[in-house]
N, C-alpha and C positions, 0 to 999 in steps of 0.2 A: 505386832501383827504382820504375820507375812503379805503380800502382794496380792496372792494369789484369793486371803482369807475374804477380801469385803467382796467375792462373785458368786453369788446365790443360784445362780444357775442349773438345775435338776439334774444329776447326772443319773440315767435309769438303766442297769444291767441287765441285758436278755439273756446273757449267754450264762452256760451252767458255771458253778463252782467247783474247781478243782483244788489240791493240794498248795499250798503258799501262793494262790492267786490274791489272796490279800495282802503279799508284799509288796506286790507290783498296783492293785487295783487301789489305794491306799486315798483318804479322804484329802488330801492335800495334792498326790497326782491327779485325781478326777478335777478340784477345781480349777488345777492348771490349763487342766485341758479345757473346760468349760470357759476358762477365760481366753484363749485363744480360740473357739469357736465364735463368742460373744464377737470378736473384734474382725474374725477373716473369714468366714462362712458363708459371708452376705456376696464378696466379691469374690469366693471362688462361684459360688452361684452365677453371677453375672459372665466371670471369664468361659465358662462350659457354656453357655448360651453362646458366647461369641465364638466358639470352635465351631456349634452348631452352623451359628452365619455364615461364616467363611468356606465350611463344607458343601453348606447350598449355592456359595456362589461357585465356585472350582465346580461342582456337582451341573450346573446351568452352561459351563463351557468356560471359565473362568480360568485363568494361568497362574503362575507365584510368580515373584521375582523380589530383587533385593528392593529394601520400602526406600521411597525416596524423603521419608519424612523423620528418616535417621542417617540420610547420609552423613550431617556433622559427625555419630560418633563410632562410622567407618574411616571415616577420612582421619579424624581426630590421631594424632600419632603420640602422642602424650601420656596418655590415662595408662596406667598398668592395673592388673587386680590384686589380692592381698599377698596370694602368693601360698608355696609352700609354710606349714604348720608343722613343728614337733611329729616325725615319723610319716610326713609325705613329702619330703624331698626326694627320698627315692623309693618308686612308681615300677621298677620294671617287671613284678611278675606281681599279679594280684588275683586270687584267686576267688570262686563265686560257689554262694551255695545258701540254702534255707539255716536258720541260726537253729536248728536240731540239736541236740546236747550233744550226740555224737559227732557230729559235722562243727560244731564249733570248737572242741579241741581239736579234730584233725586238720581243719583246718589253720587255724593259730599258730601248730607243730607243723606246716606240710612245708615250711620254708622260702615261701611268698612272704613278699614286703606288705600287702595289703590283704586283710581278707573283706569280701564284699559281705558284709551280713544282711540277706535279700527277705525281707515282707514283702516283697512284689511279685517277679515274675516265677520265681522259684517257691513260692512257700502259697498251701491252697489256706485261704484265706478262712479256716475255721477259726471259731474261737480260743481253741487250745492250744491250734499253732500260736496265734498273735501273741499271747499272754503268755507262753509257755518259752514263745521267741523270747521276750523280755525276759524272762527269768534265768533263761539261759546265760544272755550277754552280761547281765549283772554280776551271776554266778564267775561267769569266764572272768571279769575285770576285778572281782572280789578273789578270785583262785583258790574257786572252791568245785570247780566243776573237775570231773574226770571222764574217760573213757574207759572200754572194757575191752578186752579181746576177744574173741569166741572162745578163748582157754578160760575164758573168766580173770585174767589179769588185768590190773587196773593201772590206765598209764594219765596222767596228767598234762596241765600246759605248762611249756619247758621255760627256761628263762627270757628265748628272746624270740617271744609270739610277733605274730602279723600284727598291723596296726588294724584294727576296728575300722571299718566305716559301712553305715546304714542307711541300706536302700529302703526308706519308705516307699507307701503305696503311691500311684501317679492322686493326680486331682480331681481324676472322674470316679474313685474309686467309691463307695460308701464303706461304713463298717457297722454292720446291720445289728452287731450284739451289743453296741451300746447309742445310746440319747439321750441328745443336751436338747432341752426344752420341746421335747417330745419329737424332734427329729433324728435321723441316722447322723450319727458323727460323722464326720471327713475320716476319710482311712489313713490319707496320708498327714494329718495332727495328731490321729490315736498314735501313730508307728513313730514318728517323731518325736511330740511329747510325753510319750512315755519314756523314750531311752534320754531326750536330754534331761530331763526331771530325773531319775533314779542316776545314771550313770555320766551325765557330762561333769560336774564338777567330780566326780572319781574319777575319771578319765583326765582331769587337766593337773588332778595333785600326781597322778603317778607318771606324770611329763609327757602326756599325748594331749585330745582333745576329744571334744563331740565333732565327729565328722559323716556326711552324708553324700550319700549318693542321689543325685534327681531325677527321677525317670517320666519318661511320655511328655514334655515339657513343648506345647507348641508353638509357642512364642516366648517374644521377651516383657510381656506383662503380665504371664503366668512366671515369669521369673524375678519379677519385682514385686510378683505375691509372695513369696518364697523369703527372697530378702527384709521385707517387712514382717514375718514372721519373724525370722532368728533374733531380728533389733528386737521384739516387744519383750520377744524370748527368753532372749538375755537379762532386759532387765528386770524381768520379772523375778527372775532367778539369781541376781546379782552376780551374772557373770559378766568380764567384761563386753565390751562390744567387738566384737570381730573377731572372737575368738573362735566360733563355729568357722568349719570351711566346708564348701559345698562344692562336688562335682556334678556338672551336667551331665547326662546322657542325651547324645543327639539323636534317639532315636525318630524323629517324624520328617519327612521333609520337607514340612513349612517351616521348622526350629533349623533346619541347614543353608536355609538363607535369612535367620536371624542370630548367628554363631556371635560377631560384636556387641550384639546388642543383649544379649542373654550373659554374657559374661560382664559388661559395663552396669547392667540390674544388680550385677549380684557381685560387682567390684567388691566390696569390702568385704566378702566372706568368700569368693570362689577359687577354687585350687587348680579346676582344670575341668576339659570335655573326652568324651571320651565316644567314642565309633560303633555304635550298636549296628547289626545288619537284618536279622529277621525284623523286628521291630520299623525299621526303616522301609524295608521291602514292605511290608504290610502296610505302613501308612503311606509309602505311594501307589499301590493298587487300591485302596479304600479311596482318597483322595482324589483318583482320577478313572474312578470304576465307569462312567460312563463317558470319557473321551474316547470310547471306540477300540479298535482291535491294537489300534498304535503301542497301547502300555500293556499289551498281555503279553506276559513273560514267560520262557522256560522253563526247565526243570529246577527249583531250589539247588540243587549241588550243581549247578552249573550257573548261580550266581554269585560268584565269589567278589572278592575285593579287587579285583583284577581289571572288572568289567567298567568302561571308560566312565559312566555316570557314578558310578561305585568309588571309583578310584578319584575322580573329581569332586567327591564327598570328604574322602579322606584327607585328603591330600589340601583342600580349603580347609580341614579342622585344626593339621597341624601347624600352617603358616598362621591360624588367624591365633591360637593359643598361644605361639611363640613368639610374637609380636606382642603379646596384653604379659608376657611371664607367667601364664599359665600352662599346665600339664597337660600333655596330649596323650591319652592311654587308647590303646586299639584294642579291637573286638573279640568275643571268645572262640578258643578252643576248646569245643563240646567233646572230644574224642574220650572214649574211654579206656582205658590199658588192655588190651587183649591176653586170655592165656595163650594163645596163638601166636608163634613166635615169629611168624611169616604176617600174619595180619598185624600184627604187634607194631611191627616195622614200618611197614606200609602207613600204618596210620599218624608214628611220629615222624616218619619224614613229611608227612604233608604238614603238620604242625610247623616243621622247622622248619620248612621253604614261608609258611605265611606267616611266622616271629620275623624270620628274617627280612621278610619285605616290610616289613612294619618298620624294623629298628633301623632300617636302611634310609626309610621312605624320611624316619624324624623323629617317628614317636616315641615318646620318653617312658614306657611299656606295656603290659597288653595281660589279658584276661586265659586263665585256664577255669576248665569246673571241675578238672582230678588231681588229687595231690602230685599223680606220678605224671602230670606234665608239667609239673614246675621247674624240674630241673634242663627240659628242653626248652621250656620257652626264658627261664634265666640264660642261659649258655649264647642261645643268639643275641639278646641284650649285651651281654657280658662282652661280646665280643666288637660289638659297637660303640658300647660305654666306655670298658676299661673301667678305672676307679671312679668317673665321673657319677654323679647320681641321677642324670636327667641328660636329656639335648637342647635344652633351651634355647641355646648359643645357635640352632640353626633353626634359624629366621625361616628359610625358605621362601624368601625373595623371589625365586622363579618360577613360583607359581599362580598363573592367572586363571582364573575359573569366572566362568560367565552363567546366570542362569542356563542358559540354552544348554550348557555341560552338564549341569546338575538334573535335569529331566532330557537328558538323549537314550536315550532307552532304546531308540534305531540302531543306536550303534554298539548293541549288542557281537560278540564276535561270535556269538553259540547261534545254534537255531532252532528249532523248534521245539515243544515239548513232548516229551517220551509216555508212552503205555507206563514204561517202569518209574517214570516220574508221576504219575498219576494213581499210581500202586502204594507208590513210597508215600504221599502225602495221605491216602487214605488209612494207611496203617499207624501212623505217626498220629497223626489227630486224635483218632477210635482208641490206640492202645493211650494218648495221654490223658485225654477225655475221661478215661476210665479211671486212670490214676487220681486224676484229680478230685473227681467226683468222688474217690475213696478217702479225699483227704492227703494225697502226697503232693505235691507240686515242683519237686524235679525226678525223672523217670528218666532211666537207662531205657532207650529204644533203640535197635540195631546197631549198637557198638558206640552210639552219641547219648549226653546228657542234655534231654530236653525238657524246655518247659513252657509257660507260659507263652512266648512269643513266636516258639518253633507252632505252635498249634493255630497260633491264629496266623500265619502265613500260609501254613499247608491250609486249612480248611477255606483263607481267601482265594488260594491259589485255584483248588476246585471249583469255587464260585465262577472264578473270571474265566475258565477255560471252557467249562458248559457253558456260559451264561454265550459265549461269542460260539461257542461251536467249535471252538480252534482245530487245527488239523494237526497232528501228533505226528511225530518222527515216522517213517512206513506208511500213511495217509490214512489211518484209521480219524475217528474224528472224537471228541471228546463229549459226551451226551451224557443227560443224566443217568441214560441204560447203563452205561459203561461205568459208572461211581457205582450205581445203585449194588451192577452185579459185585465190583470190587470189594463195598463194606460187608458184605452177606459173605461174603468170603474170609475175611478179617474178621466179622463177629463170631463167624463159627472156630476160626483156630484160636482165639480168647478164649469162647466158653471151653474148648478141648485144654486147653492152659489150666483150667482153673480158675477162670478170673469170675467175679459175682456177674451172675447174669443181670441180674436187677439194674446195679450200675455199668456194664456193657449196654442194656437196651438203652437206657438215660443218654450214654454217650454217642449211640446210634443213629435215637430220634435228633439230637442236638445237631450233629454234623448234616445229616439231610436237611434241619430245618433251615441252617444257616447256607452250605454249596451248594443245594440242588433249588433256591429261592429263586422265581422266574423274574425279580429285579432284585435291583440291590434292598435289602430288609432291613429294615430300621436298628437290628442288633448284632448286623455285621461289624456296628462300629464298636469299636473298646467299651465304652460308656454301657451300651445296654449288653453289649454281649455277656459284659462281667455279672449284671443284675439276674439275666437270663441264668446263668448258672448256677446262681447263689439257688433261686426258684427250682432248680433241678435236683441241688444239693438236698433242699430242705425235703423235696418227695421221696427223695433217694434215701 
């Protein structure tokens, strides 16, 4: 008798039947999964309540800072984490993207050491995708999967693919097409448990592993929920123990002053953190949306990594990584290849000035979402590495970062935000909103690959600039008249596009409901915003 056989636990499918969804949906993966609901459902339940709390206190005038009821194991200079695995030693180009049949061999072949296979912010959260994701990555790790060219030629994955690793969904997520004992499953156990059940022991006989990426993670006892999963995980599956390796994403920044303690959770399986930016900017406007005019920030493309709290983020993930022997990977480059041989340019030098501050800064490599900037963002690596696989070896010792660094947001060097900043968030929202709500969840939008977290930046970013009234570059001021008129303009060059007007109005009403709300609204945050859209999807 398997492990997983004596857990009776109802597994109930909403969502439709498609073609070999019985490979993946299979009566031994359902009760794996239902056995890891059974045991961790209860305290992810309790840990979202505890975001809640801590939101209402920050929300009430409240601050962060590093907890003093973990100093032993900041201070502690001992403890390392497990460390690089089989085909994550070297980190330096890893590239990101929905596990689509197409996108997973291009990816595999595009010449990144990692490819991110993303359930989260990249991929819209249908039923088709999640299950169809799975069958994908099986497919890839079994080499049976192809691609096609627009000639109809059919090209394969080559001999020496990306290594696999899978971003499941964060822990506020649900997964509404299926139910363990008549409630919604956890999105991020269906996204997990299904690919360690079908693919991690194939993944560790053909000399890799089951490797994951963490995302939205706002502390370190949502990370030692995590950690207690892979342990049950494992043995439920008789794999050993510690064979999973897990990277963080720091994107919140309440998780950017729990970076030791989020990797000492997950010591025994963590590989390394890594520098999300829209996600981070997002949960410090959400986080500190009523501390006043202080955190209203400028234009999106003029908050680069550069920016002194930005760069104080950074710059604490790779000393605290490189101290524990974990991997520090930096943030993406969304650009898209232009046929434009002048735009073309422009876009990969801005690429290679921010590879190269990266690989300079420590980080041991960094994130594209197009196969043709792999070979820019390798090259800057290359040229800091040499044959090394990693920076480990630089500690970065000289770097001291102090709360007060991590939320200076005064010391902004940019100033104010732009009409064309306010143009650009309304268009990027409207047109991915629409995407989404169609079922795609990464979208080419003005020469960038955006997705999930580009959307909910721009659409907070509208919030916080009417909500204050801000004064915009020129002294215009920022009003709901001035969004209002903005999307009426954006939904009419969609509907002239082509695009469904059905899911354009869906995408319309959703952005008013959420930037033009006269206080902050209960589904500005990740948690409902995501439930709110599933509800949009299902009208749509």
């Amino acid at each position: 008798m398997s492990p997983t056989s004596r857990i009776s636990t109802p597994a109930e499918i909403l969502g439709e039947h498609e073609e070999r969804f019985e490979e993946i949906l299979t009566p031994e993966a359902l009760r794996f999964l239902a056995r890891l609901h059974e045991v961790f459902a209860g305290r992810r339940t309790d840990l979202l309540a505890e975001r809640a709390r801590r939101g209402a206190a920050l929300a009430a005038g409240g601050t962060l800072d590093f907890l003093p009821e973990t100093r032993a194991v900041r201070e502690d200079t001992a403890w390392r984490v497990a460390g690089a695995a089989p085909g994550l030693a070297d980190r330096r180009v890893e590239i990101t993207g929905p596990p689509e049949r197409r996108m997973t061999v291009n990816a595999l072949n595009s010449g990144a050491k990692v490819w991110l296979a993303d359930f989260e912010d990249a991929t819209a959260p249908t039923w088709h995708n999640i299950v169809s994701g799975q069958l994908n990555l099986l497919d890839a790790i079994e080499r049976r999967i192809y691609g096609t060219t627009p000639d109809g030629r059919r090209y394969r994955v080559g001999d020496t693919p990306a290594t696999i690793v899978v971003r499941p969904r964060g822990w506020h997520l649900d997964e509404a097409h299926l139910r363990f004992g008549g409630r919604p499953a956890v999105g991020a156990l269906v996204d997990f448990g299904l690919y360690l059940y079908h693919c991690g022991r194939r993944q560790i006989d053909r000399g890799s592993g089951p490797y994951f990426y963490l995302p939205k993670l706002e502390n370190h006892l949502e990370a030692r929920l995590w950690n207690d999963v892979f342990t049950v995980a494992q043995a439920e599956l008789g794999i050993p123990h510690g064979t999973i390796r897990a990277t963080v994403l720091i994107e919140t920044v309440t998780a950017a002053f729990e970076m030791d303690e989020i990797l000492y959770e997950l010591r025994e399986h963590a590989a390394g953190l890594n520098a999300g930016r829209w996600d981070y900017l997002f949960s410090l406007i959400k986080n500190f949306a009523r501390h006043g005019p202080r955190f209203v920030l400028p234009d999106r493309a003029d908050l680069t990594m550069t920016q002194p709290f930005m760069r104080a983020y950074t710059e604490l993930l790779v000393r605290t990584c490189h101290r524990r022997g974990a991997h520090a990977v930096g943030g993406m480059a969304a650009a898209i290849p232009s046929r434009d041989p002048e735009a073309n340019e422009a876009a990969l030098a801005k690429v290679r000035r921010d590879k190269e501050r990266e690989a300079g800064d420590g980080f041991d490599g960094s994130w594209v979402a197009h196969p043709g900037l792999v070979a820019t963002c390798r090259a800057a690596f290359d040229a800091v590495l040499g044959d090394r696989p990693n920076q480990l070896h630089r500690t970065r010792d000289d770097v001291e970062v102090t709360a007060a660094d991590l939320l200076a947001v005064q010391r902004l060097s940019v100033g104010l935000p732009t009409e064309q900043g306010v143009r650009s968030n309304v268009a990027v929202a409207l047109r991915y909103l629409t995407a989404w709500l169609g079922g795609t969840g990464a979208v080419a939008v003005h020469g960038l690959m955006e997705d999930v977290a580009t959307a909910e930046i721009a659409r907070c970013q509208l919030w916080q600039w009417q909500h204050h009234c801000s004064r915009l570059a020129g002294g215009s001021l920022a009003t709901p008249d001035l969004i209002r008129r903005l999307t009426d303009r954006e939904r009419a060059a969609l509907l002239a596009e082509g695009a469904d007007p059905v899911l354009v109005d869906h995408a319309v009403r959703t952005l008013e409901e959420t930037a033009l709300a006269a206080d902050l609204p209960a589904f500005l945050t990740t948690e409902a915003y995501a439930r709110h859209l599933v509800r949009v999807r299902t009208a749509a």
